[in-house]
MARLODREN-383333 format. One record per residue: x negated, y, z of N, C-alpha, C, O, CB in turn. Coordinates in steps of 0.2 Angstrom, whole numbers, plus 5000, padded with zeros to 4 digits. Each point is the difference from the previous one (the first is absolute). Glycine has a CB too. Example, Ala and Ser with C-alpha at 12.3 -4.5 7.8 and 13.67 -1.06 7.14 Angstrom:
BEGIN
493449725039500450065000499650065000499549995003501449955003
499350114990499650065001500450055003499750065001499749914989
END
This chain:
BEGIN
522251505169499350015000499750044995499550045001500549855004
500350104987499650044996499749994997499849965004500350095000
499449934989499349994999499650015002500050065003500249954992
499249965006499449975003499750034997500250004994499949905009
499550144998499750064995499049944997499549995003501250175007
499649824986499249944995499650015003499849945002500250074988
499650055014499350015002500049995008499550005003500350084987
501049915012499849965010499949934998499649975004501350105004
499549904985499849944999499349985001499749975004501150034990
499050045000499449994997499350005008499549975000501150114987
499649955016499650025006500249935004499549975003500550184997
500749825000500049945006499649934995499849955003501650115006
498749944986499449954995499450015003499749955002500950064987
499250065010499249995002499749985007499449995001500750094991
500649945014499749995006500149935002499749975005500550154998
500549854991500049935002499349934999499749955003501750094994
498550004997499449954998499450045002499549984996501249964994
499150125014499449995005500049975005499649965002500250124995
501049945007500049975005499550055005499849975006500549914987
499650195004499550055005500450074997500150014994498649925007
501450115004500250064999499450064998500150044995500749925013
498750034995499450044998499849994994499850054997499949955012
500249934988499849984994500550024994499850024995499649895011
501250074997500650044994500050065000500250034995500749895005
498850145005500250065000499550014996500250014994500350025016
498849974990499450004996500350004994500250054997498949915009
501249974992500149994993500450054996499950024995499949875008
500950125001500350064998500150085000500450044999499849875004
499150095000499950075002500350045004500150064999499749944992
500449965015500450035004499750005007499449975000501650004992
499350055014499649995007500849955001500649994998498450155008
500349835000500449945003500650035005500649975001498249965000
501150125000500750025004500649984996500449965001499150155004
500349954989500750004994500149944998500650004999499250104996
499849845003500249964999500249965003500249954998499350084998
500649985009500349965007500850025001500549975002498250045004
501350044991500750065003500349984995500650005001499150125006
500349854985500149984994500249925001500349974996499050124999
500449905010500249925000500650015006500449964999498349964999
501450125006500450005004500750024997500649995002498450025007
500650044985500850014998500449984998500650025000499150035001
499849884993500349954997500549955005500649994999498350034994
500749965011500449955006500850035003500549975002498049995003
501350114995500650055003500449994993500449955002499050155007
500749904988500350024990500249925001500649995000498550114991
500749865010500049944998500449965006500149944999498850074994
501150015012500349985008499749925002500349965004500850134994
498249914997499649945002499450025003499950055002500449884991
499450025008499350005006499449934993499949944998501050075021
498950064980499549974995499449975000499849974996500650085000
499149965011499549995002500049995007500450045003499350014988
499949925011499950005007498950055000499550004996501649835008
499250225001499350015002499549985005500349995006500250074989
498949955004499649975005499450044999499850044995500849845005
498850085006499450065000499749994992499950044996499749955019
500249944983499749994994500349994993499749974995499749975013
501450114991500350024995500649985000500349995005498950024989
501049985000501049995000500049924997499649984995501150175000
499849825009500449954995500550004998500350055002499449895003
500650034991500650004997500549975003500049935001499550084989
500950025012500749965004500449954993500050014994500350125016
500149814993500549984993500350034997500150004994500249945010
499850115001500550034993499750064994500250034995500949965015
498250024995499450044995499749964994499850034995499850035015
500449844991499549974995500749994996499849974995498949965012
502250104994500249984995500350074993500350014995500049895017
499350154993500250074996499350004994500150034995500650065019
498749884988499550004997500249964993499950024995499350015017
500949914990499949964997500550014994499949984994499649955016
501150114992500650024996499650074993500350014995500849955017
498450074991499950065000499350004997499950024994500950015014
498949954994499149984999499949984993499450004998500549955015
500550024982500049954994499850104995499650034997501649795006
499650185000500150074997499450064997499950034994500949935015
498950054996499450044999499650004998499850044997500449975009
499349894995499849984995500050004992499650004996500549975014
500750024991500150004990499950094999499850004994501549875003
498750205006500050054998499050004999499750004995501750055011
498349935000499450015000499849954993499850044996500149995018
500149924985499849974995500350044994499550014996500349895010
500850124992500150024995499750074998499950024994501049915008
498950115002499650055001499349995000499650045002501350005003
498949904993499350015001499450014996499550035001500949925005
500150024987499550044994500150084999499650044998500549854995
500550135008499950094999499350025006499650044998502149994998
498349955009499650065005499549974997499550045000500949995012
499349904984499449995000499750044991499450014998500849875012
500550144988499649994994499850064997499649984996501049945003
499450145002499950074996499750055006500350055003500949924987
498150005012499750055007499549975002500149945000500950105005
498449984997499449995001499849965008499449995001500650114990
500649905013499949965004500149915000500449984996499850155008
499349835000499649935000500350005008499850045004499049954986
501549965011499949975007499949904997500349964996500850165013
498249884995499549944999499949965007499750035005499750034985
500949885009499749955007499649964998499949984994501050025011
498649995000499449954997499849965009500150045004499350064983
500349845014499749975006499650055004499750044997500349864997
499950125013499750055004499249994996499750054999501249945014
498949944986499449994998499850044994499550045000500549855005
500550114989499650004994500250085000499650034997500449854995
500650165012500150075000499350035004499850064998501649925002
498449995005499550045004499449994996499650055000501049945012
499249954985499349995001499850004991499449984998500749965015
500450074983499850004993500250064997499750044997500449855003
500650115000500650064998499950095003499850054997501049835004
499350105005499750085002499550044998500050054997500249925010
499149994993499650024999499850014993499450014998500549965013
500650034984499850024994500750064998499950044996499449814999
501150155010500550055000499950055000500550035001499949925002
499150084995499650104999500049994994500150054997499049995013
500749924986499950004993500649984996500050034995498849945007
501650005000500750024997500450075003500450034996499749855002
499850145007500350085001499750034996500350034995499949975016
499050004989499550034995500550024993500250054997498549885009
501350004991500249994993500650045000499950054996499749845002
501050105005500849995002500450055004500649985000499049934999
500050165004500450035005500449994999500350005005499450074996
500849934993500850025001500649935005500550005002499250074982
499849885014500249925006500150035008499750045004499349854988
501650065007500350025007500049935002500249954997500650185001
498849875008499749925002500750005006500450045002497849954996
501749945004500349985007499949934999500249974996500550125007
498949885003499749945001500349965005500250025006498950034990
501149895002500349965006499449955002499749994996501650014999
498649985010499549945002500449965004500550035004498450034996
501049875000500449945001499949954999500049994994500550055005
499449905005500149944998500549964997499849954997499650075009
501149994994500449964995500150044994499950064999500749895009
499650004988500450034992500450055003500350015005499849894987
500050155001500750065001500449974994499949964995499450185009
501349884999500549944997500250094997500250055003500449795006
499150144981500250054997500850034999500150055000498949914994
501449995007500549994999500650045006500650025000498749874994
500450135010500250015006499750095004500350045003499749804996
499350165000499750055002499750054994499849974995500049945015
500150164991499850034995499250034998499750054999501649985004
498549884997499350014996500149994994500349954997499050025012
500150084987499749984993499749954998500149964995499850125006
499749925002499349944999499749985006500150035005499550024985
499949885009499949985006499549994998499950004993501049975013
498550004999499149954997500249945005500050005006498850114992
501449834999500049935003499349954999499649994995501650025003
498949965007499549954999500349935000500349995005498750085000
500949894990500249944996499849974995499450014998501450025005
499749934994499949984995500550034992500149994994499449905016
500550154994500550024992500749995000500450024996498649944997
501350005013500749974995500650065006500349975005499249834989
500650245004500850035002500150004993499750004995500350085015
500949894993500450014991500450085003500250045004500249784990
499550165001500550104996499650035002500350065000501049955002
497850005001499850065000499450014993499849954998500650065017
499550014985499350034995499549995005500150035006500450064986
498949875006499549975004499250034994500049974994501049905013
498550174994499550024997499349985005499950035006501050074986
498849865005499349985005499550015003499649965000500749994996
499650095006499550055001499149975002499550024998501850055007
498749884999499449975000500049935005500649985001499050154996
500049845005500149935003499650045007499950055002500049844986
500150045016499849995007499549945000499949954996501350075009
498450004999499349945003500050025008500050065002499149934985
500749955016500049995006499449995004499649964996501450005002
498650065006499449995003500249995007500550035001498850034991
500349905011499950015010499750065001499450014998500449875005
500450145000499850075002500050015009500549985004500050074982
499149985015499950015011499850075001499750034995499749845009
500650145001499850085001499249985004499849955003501650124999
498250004997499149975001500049995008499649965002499750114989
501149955013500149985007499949925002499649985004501250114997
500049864993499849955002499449954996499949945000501350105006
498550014990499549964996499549985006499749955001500650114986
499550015016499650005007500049955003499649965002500450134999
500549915000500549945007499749944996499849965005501650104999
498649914989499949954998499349995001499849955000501350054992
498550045008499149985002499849974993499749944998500350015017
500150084982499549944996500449974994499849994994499549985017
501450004992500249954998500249994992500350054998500049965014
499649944983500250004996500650014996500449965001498849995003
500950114991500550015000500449964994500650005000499150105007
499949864990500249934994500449965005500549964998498350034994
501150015014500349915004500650055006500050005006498449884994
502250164996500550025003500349975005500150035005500050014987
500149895005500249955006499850015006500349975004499949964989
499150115009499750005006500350095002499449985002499249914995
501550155003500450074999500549985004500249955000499450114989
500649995013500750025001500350044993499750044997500049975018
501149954984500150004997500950045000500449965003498549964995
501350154998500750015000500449974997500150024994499550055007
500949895001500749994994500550064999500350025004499649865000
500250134989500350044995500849994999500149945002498750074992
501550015005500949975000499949944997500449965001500450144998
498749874995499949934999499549975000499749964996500950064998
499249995011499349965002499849934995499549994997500950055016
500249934989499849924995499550004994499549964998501650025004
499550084995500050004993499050024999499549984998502350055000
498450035004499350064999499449975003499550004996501150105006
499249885005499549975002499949924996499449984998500950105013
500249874988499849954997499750034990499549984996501749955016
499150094988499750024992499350045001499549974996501750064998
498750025010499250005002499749985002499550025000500650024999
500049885006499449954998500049944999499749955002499950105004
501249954989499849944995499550044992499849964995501549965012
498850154994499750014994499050005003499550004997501950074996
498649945012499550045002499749935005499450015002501050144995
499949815004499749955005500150015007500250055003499049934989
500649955010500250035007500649975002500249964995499350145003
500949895010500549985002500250065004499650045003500249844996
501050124999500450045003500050005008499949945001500850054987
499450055020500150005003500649955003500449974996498950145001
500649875008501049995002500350035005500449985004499549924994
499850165003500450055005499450084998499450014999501149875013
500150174987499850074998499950035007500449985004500350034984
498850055014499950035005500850025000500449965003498150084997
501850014997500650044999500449994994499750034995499850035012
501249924991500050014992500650065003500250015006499549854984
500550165003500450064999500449994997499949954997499650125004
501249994998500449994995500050064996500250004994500549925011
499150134998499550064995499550024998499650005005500950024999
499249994990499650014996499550065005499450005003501549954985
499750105012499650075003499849975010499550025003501550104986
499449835013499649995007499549965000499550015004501450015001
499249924987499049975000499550044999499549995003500849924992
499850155001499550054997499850025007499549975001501150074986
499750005019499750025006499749955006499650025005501150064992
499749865002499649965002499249994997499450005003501949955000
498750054993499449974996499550075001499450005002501449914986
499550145011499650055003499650035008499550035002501249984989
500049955013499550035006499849915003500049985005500850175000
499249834990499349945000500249935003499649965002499550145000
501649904999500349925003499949954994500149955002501150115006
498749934988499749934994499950044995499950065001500849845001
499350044991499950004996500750014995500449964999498549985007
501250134989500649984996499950004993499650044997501250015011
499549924990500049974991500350084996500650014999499849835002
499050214999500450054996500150004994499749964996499950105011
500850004991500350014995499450044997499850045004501549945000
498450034990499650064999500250054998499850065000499549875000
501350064996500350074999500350065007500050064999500449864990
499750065016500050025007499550015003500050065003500749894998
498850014999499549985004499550054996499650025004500749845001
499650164990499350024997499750075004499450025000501049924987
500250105016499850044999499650035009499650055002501549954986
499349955016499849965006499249974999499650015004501749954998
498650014991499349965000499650054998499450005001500949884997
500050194997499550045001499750055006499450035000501049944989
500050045015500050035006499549975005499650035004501650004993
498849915002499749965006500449975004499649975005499650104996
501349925000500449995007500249934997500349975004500350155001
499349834990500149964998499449954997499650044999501550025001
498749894998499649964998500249944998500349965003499150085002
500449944987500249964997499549945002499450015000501250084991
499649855012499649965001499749944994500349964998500450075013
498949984988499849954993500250054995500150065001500349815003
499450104988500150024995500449984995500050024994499250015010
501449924999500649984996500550034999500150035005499649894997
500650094993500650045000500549974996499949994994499550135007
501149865001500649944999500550034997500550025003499449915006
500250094983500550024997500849945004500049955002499050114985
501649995011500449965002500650054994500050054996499549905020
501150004986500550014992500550075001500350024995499849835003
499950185010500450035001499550094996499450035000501449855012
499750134987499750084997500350065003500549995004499349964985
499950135011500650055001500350024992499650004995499950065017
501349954990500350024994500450075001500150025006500049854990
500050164999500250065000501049984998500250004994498150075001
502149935009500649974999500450064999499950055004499949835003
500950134988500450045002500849964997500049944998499050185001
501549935001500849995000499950034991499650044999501250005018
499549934979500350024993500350065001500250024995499949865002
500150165010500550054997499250055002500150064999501649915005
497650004999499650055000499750014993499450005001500449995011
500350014982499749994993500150075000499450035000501049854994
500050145005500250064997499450085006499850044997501849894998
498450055012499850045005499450024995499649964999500849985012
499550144987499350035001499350005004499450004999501350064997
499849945012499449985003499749935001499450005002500950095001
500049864996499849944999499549994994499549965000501650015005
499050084991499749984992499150035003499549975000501950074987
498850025015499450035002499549975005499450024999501250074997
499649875009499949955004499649945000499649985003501350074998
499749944990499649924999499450004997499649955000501450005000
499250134994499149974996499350035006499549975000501050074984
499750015020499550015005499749925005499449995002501350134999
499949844999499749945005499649974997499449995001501649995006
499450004984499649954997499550014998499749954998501050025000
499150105002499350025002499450005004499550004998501050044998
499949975009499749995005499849935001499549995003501150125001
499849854995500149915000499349974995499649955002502050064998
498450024995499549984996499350055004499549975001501450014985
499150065015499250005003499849995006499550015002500550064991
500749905009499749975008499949944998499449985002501350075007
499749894985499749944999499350004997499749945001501450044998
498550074997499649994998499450005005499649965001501050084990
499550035013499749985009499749955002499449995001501450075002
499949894999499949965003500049944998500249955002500050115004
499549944987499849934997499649965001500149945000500150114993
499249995010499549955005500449935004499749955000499650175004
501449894998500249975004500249954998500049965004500250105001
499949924990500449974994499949944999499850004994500350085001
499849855008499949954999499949964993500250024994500250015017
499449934989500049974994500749944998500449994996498150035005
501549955004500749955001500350015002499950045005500049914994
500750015000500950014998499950055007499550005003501449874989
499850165009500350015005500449975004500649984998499050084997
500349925013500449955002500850045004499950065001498849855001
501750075000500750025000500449945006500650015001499350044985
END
């Protein structure tokens, strides 16, 4: 058989763990044909059957989840060990951050760091889960928490306050209706309903519902709910503000419920060294301080609840 030439490996790693040919060809820079004719020629070389195909992509045959598993560790320890050299001496940032705070905070201040910065070479991930630094080749990330990843560097950028917020459609629909006495509203549950609704009216009075028009387990599908006017949702105002200046949104009442969780500006100890991280971070924490000053109005007087 000969040696396995690294890079057919390399290529049956990436299609094992999409589990999509189109998706691994993108990633590899290759057409799905060639990529295809590369797996075949593996299986031929190999005189196994590594995948089963089908309309909605590839599975892995036994003897494919045993070649990965032998092989797969492998690559990993190259990519990690490689990860501080690509990051460290070059002007390119690959940054993941929530769909919310990328679209509705982040972007739109992103002309004024190009402005500052031509020489940044951006690429942006949006996502709801964490990126497992460990594993994937981002720099930096913007989370929303409380601060605690161990082994990464955590810098705070500003807090969260929560309002009920409806779109004016269904304010109409409400006639009139008082918007102090919620419990009478239709109301959105958020992936923690409990937690979030019970803290705004035990702070603010009032009894909690015992049943939500709709709850969600996405942040980004309450936000459109709440827009094309199905209830009431407990926004975020860092998300929400830009919505409430537009009109498409309305803050109901005039309470605004700090809470403990904040956005943090998180990275990997091997991005210390990165120039474009450096250039990155005094830009944000700039940007961070004159957004906080902004929206100090919001700023309650007591504690925040959690």
């Amino acid at each position: 058989m000969g040696k396995l030439p690294l890079g057919l490996l390399q290529q049956f790693v990436l299609v094992a763990r999409l589990g999509n040919l189109s998706r691994a060809a993108a990633q590899a820079n290759l057409t799905v044909s060639a990529l295809s004719h590369q797996m075949r020629q593996l299986e031929e070389r190999l005189e196994r059957r590594l995948f089963e195909r089908g309309p909605r992509g590839v599975k892995l045959t036994a003897e494919g989840c045993v070649l990965l598993e032998a092989v797969g560790m492998h690559f990993d320890g190259i990519e990690h060990a490689l990860a501080g050299y690509r990051t460290r001496h070059h002007d390119a940032l690959t940054l993941s951050a929530s769909p919310g705070i990328m679209s509705s905070w982040l972007v739109p201040r992103l002309p004024r760091l190009v402005a500052a910065h031509p020489e940044l070479e951006l690429s942006l991930q949006s996502g709801s889960t964490l990126v497992d630094f460990e594993r994937e080749p981002v720099d930096v990330a913007l989370r929303y928490g409380r601060g605690e990843w161990a082994g990464l560097h955590s810098e705070r950028l500003f807090g969260e306050w929560i309002a009920p917020v409806a779109a004016p459609a269904l304010i109409a629909r409400m006639d009139g209706a008082d918007p102090r006495e919620l419990s009478r509203w239709p109301l959105l549950g958020e992936p923690n309903p409990s937690r979030r609704w019970s803290d705004w009216f035990g702070r603010s009075g009032g009894t909690p519902p015992t049943r939500y028009v709709a709850q969600f387990d996405s942040l980004d599908a309450l936000r459109h709910a709440a827009l094309e006017g199905l209830g009431v949702a407990l926004g975020r105002m860092v998300t929400s503000k830009s919505l409430i200046d537009a009109g498409r949104l309305e803050v109901l009442g005039d309470n605004y419920l700090a809470v403990e969780e904040a956005y943090w500006l998180v990275y990997p100890p091997r991005s210390l060294e990165h120039r474009g991280l450096q250039l990155f971070r005094d830009w944000l924490l700039a940007e961070a301080d004159d957004y906080r000053r902004q929206m100090s109005a919001f700023r309650p007087d007591d504690k925040p609840v959690g």
